[in-house]
N, C-alpha and C positions, 0 to 999 in steps of 0.2 A: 773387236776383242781378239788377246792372240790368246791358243793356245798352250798351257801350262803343261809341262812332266818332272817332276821332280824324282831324284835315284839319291843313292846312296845310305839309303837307312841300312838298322841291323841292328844286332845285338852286341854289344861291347860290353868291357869290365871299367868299373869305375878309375876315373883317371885314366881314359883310354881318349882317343880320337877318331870324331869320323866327320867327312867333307862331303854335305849334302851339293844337291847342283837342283837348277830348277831352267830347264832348257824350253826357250819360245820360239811357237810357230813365224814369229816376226821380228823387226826389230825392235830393241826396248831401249836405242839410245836417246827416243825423243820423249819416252812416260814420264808422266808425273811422279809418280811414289811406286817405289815398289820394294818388297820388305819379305822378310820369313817370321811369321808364327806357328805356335804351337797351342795344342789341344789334349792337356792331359785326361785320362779318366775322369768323369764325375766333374770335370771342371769346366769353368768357360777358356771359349777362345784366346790367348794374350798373344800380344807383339815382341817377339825375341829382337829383330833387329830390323830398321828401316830404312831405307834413303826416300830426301823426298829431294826432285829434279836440283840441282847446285847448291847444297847444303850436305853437310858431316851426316855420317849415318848415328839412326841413334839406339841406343841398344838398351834393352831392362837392365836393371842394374842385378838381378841375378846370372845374369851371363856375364856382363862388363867385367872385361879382361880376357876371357875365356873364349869368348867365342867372335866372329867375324864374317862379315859379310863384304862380297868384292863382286865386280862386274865383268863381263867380257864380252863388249861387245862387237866384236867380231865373230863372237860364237853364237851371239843373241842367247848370253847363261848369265844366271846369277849364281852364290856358290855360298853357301854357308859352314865356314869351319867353324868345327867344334871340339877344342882341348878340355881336357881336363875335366872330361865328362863326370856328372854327378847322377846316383841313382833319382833323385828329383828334375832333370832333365829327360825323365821316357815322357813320351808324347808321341803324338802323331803331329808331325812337322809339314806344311801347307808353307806355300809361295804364294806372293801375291804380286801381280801388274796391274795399278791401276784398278777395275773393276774384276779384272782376271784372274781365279783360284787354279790352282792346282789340284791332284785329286789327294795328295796327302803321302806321306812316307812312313814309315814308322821307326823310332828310335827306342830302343830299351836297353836303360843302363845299369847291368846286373848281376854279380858274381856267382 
């Protein structure tokens, strides 16, 4: 398993942006699936955006448009932008490679 860090949370104002990164002890150009969700309050788990190995990424259709997932693997990062943030996107934002979590970010979108 490789190790997971994810950065770039914060506090933003709605309709602001912010570009999560989620950087591996390894590389993650030969994983299966690897994707960002999120964990709001009181809630369950969901999947905001996924790749799984030579297929399109696929994204909740409450982000779809808004938000995007890219790879770099040269950097061994994955990277989740996020426009057009909505106060119903705070969450604590988690990476995932394969079986591998991250410890979590947190996102609050809030004027």
């Amino acid at each position: 398993q490789v190790q997971l860090a994810e950065s770039g949370g914060g506090l933003v104002q709605p309709g602001g942006s912010l570009r999560l990164s989620c950087a591996a002890s390894g590389s993650i150009s030969s994983m299966n699936a690897m994707g960002w969700y999120r964990q709001a309050p009181g809630k369950e788990r969901e999947s905001v955006a996924v790749i799984i190995a030579g297929s399109s990424p696929i994204y909740a259709n409450s982000v779809l448009g808004r938000f995007t997932i890219s790879l770099d693997n040269a950097k061994n990062t994955m990277y989740l932008q996020m426009n057009s943030l909505k106060p119903e996107d705070t969450a604590v934002y988690y990476c995932r490679v394969d079986d591998s979590w991250g410890q979590g970010t947190q996102v609050t979108v809030s004027s």
